[in-house]
N, C-alpha and C positions, 0 to 999 in steps of 0.2 A: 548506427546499427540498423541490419534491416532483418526482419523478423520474414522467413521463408517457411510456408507450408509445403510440407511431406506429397510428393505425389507417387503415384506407383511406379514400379520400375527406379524411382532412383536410390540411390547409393549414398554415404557420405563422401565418397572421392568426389564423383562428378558433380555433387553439389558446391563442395569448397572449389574441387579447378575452374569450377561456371564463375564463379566468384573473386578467382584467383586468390585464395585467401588458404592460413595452414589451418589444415584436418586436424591438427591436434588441438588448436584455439576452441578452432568450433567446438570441439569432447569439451575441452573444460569449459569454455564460458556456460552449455548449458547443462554440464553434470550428466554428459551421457553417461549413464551405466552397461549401455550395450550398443555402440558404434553401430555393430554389424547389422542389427535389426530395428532399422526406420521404419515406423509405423504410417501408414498413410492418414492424412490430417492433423499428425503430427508436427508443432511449431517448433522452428531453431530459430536464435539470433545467430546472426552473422556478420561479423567484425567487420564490415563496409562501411567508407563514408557516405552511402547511400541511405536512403531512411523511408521508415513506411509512413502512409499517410490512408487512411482511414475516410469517403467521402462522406459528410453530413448531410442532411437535410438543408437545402438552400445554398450549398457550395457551387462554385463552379472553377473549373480549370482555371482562370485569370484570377479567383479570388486565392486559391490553394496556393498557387506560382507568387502571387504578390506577399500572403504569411508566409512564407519561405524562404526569402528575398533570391527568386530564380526568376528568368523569364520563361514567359509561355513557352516558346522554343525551343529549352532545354528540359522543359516538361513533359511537352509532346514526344520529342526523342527517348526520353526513359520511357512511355508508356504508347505504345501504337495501340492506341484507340478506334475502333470501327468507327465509330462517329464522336468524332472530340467534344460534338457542342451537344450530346448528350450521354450526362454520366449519371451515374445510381445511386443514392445512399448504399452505404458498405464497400461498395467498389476499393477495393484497396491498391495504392497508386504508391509507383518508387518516388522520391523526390530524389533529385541528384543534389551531391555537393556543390556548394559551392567552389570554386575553382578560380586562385588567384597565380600568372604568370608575373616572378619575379621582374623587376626592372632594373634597370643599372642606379648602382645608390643605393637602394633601398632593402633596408634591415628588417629584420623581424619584429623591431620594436615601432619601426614605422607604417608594417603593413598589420600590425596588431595594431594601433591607435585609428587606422582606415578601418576597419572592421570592425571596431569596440570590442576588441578581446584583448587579450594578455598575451605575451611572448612564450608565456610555461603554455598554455592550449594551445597556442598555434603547435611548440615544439612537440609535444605530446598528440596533436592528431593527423600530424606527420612524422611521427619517429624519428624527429631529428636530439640527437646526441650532443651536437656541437653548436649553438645556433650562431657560429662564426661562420660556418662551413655551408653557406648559403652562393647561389652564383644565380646569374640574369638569365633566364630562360627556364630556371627552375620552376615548377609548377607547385601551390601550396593548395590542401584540403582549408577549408577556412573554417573552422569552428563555429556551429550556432548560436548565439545565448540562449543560454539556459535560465530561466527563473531559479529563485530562491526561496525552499521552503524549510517549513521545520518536521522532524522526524519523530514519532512516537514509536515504544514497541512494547507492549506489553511481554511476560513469562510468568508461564508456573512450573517451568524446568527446574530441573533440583542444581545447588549453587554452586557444584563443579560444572555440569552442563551450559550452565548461562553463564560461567565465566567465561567458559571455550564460546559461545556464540558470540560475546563480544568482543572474544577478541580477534574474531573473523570478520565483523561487521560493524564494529563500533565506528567505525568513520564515518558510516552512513548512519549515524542514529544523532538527534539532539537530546532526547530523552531513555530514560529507561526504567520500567517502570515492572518491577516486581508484586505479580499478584497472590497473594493482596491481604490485607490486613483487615481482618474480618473484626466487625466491631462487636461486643458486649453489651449485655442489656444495662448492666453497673457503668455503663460509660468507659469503659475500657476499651484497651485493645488485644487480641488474639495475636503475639508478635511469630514472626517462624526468622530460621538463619540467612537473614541476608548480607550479611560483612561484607563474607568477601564480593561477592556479585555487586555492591556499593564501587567496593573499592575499584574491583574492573572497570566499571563503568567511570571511573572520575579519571583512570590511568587512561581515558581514550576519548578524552572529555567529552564527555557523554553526563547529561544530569541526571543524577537522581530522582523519579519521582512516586513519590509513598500513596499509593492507592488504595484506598481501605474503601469495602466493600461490607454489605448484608447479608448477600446471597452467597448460594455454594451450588453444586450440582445437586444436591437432591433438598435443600431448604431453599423455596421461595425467600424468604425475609422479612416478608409483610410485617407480623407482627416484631420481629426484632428492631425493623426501624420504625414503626407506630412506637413503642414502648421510649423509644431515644427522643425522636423526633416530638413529641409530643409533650415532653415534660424540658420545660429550660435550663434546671439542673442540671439533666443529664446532657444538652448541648453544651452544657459548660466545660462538666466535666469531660466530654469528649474532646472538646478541643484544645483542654488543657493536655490530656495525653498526644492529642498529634505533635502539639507544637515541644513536646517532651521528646518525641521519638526525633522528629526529626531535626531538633537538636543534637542531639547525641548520636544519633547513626550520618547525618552528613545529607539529609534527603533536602533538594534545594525545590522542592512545587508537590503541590496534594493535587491528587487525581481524587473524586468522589464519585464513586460507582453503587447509586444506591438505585437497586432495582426492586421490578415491583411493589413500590410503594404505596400503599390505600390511596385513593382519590381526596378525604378529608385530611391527609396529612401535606397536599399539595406546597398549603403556604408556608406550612411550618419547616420543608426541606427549603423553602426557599430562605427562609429567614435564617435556619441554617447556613446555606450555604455563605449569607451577607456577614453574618458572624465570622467562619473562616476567613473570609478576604479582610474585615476590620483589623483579626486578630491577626492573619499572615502576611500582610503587604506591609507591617512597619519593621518587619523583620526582612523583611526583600523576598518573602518567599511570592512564590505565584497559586493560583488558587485554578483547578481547572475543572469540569466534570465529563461522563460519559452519557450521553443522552439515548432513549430508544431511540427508534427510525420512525419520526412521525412525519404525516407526511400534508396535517391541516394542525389548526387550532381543537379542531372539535373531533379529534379520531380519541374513541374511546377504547377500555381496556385494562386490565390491571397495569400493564407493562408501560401504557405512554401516557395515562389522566396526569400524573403527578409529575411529571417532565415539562415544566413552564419554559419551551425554548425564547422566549422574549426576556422573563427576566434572568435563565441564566446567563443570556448572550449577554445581559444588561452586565449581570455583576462579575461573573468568570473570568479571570482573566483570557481562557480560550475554552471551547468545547471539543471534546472527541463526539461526531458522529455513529454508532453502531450498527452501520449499514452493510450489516450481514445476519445473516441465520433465517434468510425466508428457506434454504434448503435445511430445516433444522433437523437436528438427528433421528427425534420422535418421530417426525411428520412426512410426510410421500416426495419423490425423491424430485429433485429440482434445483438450480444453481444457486447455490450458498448466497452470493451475493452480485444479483442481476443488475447488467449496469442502468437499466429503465427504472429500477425501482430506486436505486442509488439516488437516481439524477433527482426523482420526485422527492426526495428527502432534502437533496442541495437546495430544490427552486425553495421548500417551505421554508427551511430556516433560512436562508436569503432575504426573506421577508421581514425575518424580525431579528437579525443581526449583519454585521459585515460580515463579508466572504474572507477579513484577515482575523477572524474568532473561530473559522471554521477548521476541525482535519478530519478529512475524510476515512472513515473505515475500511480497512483491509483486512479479510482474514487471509491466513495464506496455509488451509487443507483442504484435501479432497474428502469425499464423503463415497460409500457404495453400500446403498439399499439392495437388500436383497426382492424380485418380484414375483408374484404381483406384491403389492407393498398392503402390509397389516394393521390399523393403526395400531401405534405403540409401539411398535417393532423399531428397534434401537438401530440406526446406519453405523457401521466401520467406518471411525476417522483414522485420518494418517494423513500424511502429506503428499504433494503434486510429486515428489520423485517416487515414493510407492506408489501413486497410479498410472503413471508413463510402466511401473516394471511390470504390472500388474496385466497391464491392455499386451505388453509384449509376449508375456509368460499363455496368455490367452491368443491370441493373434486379433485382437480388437483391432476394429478401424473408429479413429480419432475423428465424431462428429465436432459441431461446432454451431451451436446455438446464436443468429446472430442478431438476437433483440435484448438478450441478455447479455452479448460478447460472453461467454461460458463455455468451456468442452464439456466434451462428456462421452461415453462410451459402453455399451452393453457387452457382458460377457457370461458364460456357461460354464458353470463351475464344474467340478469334478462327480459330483453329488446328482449333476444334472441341474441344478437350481441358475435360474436366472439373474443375472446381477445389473444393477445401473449405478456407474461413477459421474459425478461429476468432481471436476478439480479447477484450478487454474492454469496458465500456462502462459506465453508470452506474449500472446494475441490481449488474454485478457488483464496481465497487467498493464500493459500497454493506454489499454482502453480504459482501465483507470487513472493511469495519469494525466491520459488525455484529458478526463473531464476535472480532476482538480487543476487543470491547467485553466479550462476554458471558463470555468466560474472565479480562478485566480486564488484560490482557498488557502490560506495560513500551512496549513500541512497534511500531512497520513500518518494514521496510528496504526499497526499491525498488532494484529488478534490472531496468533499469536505465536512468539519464536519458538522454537523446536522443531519444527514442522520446514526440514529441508526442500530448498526452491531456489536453486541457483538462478535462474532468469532471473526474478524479479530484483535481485541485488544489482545485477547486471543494468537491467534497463533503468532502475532507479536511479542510479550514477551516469548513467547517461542523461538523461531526461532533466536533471536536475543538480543545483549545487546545495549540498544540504548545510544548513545554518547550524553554528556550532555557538554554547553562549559562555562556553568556559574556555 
């Protein structure tokens, strides 16, 4: 796939025929809602074995072409470079496909075992039908390896809604994690309807996983989990009801999302959590949590003191990262989730865990502050396909942030009032897969489904083969 920014004057004809690829792929793979009106800086995938590449800090053209498995040669031809032996971080460079000319003899199963792929990829990213129906001089795309990760996704969609999202998307998902099961000061649990959304999710095998949480949108929690956390009673009796619940409903791993916890209740979450895993691993279940975004040992706060990332990484089966909400809805407007401050959250917990304990956070909404910004003043969420309509409906031009890889876009309402969106889009999922790639990290939990984004399904399946455990 290669990810094409919008420039002026173009059209979607001339972009697919540049491409030679069908106008109507491009509409559906990225959910356009309106063909006819391309936004300038606006990102399309486009269904080529061509591929984008992104320059780093410390790259250079012989290192790019060797991760690739290209030569220089065919590097420099996709990219006419003014000066080859100097390129820029962010520079964005096509990688051509690989390209293998059949020989006499030789099958799809033996030009899959030369390339370490499989005969269904080769067939599949060449559209072949019949893999009888091959001859010598035929030219093959050769399929990249992909890594293997695992998939989280959190909802608080209602359980006709997240049936339908799964079963849109459940092939790309390992986990599915319905939020959330809000605990009680009696050590109980707050249950709500999730059957049937269970049940979807195991017809797609996708696992269950029961997330029970403290907080809510307008309750911190502090004291609700001081009150649990503090007395061993009442961890008992909490985990007597997890291990109840998800007996009975079919939930195969606990998510623990306990935020804002007091600073003196640090050891006691932790001792907590050690509990869960005694109590959940003889049963097969898996024990995980959701961490803030810290980004040292000694970053203070209500939000990160009580978040031990060394001994969750110790006991957790894996951790969810939360590496998003620095554009938080109360606070002045700015990308949700910037990939520099991501990274600084991966190198910390790097430190004190494996990168195969980590999944990194994804949200996948836009946010639009109204300006100048108030504090207090609440942002419009919705999702990255209502702010592609929104920049149209306005005639916005699609900027693009790139220290955060982030869009974003100003527009003038009706009222006169000034607005600033940020969202996601393909550029920037992109650039998060990137870096779970380059740190090699266990997986991505998305925060959270409902919030319509055809690209990032797209690239995800690209980028990746997602690990299924049922």
């Amino acid at each position: 796939m290669l990810i094409y920014v919008v420039k002026a004057g173009d059209t979607l004809w001339n972009i697919a025929n540049s491409y030679q690829v069908n106008i109507n792929e491009v509409v559906q793979l990225n959910g356009l809602q309106y063909p006819d009106q391309l936004l300038v800086g606006q990102s399309l995938i486009i269904p080529t074995p061509t591929t984008s590449h992104i320059v780093r800090s410390g790259e250079s053209l012989w290192s790019i072409a060797l991760q690739y498995g290209i030569s220089l040669q065919s590097l420099l031809q996709a990219n006419p470079l003014t000066n080859p032996n100097l390129i820029y971080p962010g520079t964005h460079l096509r990688i051509p496909p690989i390209v293998h000319t059949i020989q006499p003899g030789e099958s799809l199963y033996s030009i899959a075992l030369r390339y370490n792929t499989t005969v269904q990829a080769l067939a599949q990213e060449n559209q072949i039908t019949n893999p009888g129906m091959i001859f010598a001089g035929m030219t093959l795309n050769i399929p990249r390896p992909k890594p293997t990760i695992e998939v989280n996704a959190y909802t608080y969609q209602s359980s006709e809604d997240a049936v339908n999202t799964l079963n849109a998307i459940g092939s790309l998902l390992t986990y599915f994690s319905p939020f959330a099961y809000m605990i009680k000061e009696d050590g109980t649990l707050q249950p709500f309807d999730d059957s049937e959304m269970i049940a979807a999710a195991s017809s797609q095998a996708v696992v269950p996983m029961l997330a029970i949480t403290n907080f809510t949108s307008t309750e911190a929690g502090s004291n609700l989990a001081n009150v649990v956390l503090s007395n061993p009673a009442l961890q008992e009796r909490l985990i007597n009801n997890i291990v109840q619940v998800m007996d009975e409903k079919g939930y195969r791993a606990l998510n623990i999302d306990f935020e804002n916890v007091l600073p003196e209740d640090r050891e006691n979450y932790t001792q907590f959590l050690q509990l869960a895993v005694d109590r959940l691993h003889p049963k097969g279940y898996l024990v995980s949590t959701a961490l803030a975004p810290k980004t040292s040992a000694e970053q203070g706060g209500l939000l990160y003191t009580a978040h031990d990332y060394e001994a969750h990484g110790r006991i957790a089966d894996f951790v969810v990262l939360m590496t998003y909400e620095w554009g938080y809805r109360k606070g002045p407007p700015q990308a949700i989730s910037p990939i520099n401050e991501m990274e600084k959250v991966i190198q910390y917990a790097l430190t004190t865990m494996p990168p195969e304990k980590i999944y990194l956070g994804f949200q996948i909404y836009a946010r639009d502050w109204l300006l100048p910004h108030v504090q207090g003043q609440e942002a419009e969420t919705f999702s990255p396909q209502e702010a592609i309509r929104r920049a149209v409906q306005y005639g916005a031009t699609i900027q693009y942030n790139e220290l955060a890889q982030s869009p974003f876009f100003r527009y003038v309402d009706e009222q006169g009032r000034t607005h600033e969106v940020w969202f996601e889009d393909a550029r920037s999922a992109q650039a998060k897969f990137d870096l779970a790639k380059r740190y090699n990290l266990r997986g991505i939990s998305y925060w959270a489904l409902g919030y319509p984004y055809p690209q990032n399904w797209v690239l995800l399946n690209d980028n990746f083969n997602i690990k299924k455990l049922m």
